[in-house]
N, C-alpha and C positions, 0 to 999 in steps of 0.2 A: 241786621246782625251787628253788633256791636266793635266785634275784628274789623269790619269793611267799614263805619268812622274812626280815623285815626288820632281826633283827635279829644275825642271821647275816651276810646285805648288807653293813649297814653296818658291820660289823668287819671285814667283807673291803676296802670300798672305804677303811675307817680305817688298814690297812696299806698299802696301794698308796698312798695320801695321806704318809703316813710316806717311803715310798721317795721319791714325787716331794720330802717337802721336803729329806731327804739328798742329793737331785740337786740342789737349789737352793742349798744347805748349801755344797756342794761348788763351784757355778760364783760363790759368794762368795770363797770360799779363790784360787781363780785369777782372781778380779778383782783384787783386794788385789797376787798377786803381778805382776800384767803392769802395775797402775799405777805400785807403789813400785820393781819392778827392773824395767822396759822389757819382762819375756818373751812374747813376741810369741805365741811357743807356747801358752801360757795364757791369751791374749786369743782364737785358735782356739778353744781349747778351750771356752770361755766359749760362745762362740755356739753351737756342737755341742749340749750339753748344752740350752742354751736352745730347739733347735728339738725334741729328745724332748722337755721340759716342757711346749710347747703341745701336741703331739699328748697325750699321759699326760692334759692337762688337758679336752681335749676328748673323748676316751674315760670319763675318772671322770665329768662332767657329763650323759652320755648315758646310763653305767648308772646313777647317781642316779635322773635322771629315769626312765627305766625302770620302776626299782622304785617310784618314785610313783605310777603308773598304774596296777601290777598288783597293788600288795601295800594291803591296811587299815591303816592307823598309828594306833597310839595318838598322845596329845597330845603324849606325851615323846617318842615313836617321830619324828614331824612335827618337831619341833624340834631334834632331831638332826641328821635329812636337811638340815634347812636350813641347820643349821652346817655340815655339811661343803662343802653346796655352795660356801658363802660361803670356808671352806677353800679347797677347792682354788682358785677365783681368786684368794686371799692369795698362797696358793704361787707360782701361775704371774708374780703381781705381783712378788714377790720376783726373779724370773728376769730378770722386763723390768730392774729396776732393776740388777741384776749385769752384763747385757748394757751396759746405758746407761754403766756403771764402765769397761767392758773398752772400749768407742769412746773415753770420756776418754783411756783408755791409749794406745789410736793416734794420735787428735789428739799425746796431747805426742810422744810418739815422731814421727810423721812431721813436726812443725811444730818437733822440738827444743825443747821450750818447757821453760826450768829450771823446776827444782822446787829451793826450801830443805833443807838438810839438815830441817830446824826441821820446816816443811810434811810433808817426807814421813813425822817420826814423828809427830806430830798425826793424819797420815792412820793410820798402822798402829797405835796406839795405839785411834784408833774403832774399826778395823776389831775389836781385840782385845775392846772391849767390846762391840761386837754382834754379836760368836759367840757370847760365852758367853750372849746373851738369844734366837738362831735355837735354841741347843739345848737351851736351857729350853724353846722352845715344843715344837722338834718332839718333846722326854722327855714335856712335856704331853699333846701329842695322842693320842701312842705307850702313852701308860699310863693316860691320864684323870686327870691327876695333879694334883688341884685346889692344892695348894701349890705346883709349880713354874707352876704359872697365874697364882698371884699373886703368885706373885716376879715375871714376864715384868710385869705391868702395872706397877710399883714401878722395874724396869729399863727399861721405856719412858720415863719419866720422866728417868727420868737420863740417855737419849741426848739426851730435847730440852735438859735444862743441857747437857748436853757440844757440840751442836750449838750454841749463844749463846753459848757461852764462846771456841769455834775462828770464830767468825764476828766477833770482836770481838778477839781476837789478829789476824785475818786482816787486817782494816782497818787494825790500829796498824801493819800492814809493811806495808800497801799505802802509807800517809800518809807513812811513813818512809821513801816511795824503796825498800824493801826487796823488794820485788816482783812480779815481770814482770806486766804486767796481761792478757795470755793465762792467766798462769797463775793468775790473782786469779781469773779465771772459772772455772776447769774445777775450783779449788779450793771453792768455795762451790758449785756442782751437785754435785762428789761428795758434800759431806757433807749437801748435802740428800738425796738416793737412799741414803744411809744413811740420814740419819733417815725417810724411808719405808718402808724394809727394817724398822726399827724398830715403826712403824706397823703391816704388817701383820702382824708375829712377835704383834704387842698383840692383833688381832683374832682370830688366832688360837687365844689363852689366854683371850679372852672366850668361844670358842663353847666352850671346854674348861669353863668355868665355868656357861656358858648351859645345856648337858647334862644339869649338876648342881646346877641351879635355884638357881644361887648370883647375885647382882645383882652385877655388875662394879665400878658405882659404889660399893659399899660398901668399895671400895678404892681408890680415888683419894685423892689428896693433897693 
């Protein structure tokens, strides 16, 4: 039985986790596009996607657990399982925060609430840097791939500078008269739910490190 090898298991529930963060991957791409062009359609979509992640996430949690009960784990075997478990609530984090984007979207759409030319590429501009660190993790987790792990912890870093930088332009338009104060809020919560997204892409290249008895800290800045 496939439960009682664990380490069969857990390269199965390792791809299924893979799928769910391409799912996650994906209702990021259509947060981005229903905030900056109003598409209504991909703010749908967003929540769609969002309700298979919690199910997906509550299914991988239950065959984890599972296999802890029936199968002997070595110590690395045990540490594993616990990354992943710690994974998949990354992932499914990642969804709430995509979701939490796609409602900003409605908020402005149904309230009209301008957005800056300036704003909305500050906004697509994060959104473009933390792609390229969702698909560092999910190539990490997908392949074990201790360098794209610690590139992800190096690219965390730099969404929280990019996050102080947009939080500090955002005030100088606010002071200036330059900026609807509906939109001063919805602007400072997305880019905190990015820097979140950010956070747990981070946790994620940690368990991708923790696997491979690598100490995370020895990469910080």
């Amino acid at each position: 039985m496939v439960l009682r090898n664990p380490a069969i298991s857990m390269d199965l529930a390792t791809k299924e986790l893979v799928r769910m963060a391409e799912m996650a991957r994906q209702m990021m791409s259509k947060a981005r596009s229903a905030f900056v062009t109003s598409n209504m359609e991909d703010a749908k979509i967003v929540h769609e996607i969002e309700d298979v992640i919690d199910v997906l996430q509550t299914e991988i949690i239950k065959y984890l657990s599972t296999m802890l009960s029936r199968s002997t784990l070595t110590e690395r075997q045990s540490v594993r399982l616990a990354g992943l478990m710690h994974v998949t609530n990354d992932i499914e984090r990642i969804g709430d925060h995509c979701k939490n984007i796609a409602e900003f979207a409605e908020w402005k759409r149904d309230e009209n609430i301008p957005f800056s030319q300036e704003a909305l590429q500050e906004i697509t501009d994060a959104f473009e840097q933390l792609n390229n660190m969702v698909d560092d993790s999910i190539h990490a987790l997908r392949d074990q791939d201790v360098e794209l792990a610690k590139r992800v912890l190096s690219e965390e870093y730099e969404m929280d500078d990019l996050e102080d930088n947009l939080r500090d332009r955002h005030l100088k338009r606010l002071n200036s008269g330059l900026c609807n104060p509906q939109a001063g809020v919805i602007f400072i919560e997305l880019i905190h739910n990015l820097e979140r997204i950010a956070d747990h892409c981070n946790n994620i290249a940690e368990a991708v490190l923790a696997d491979h008895k690598i100490n995370p800290e020895e990469y910080e800045n």
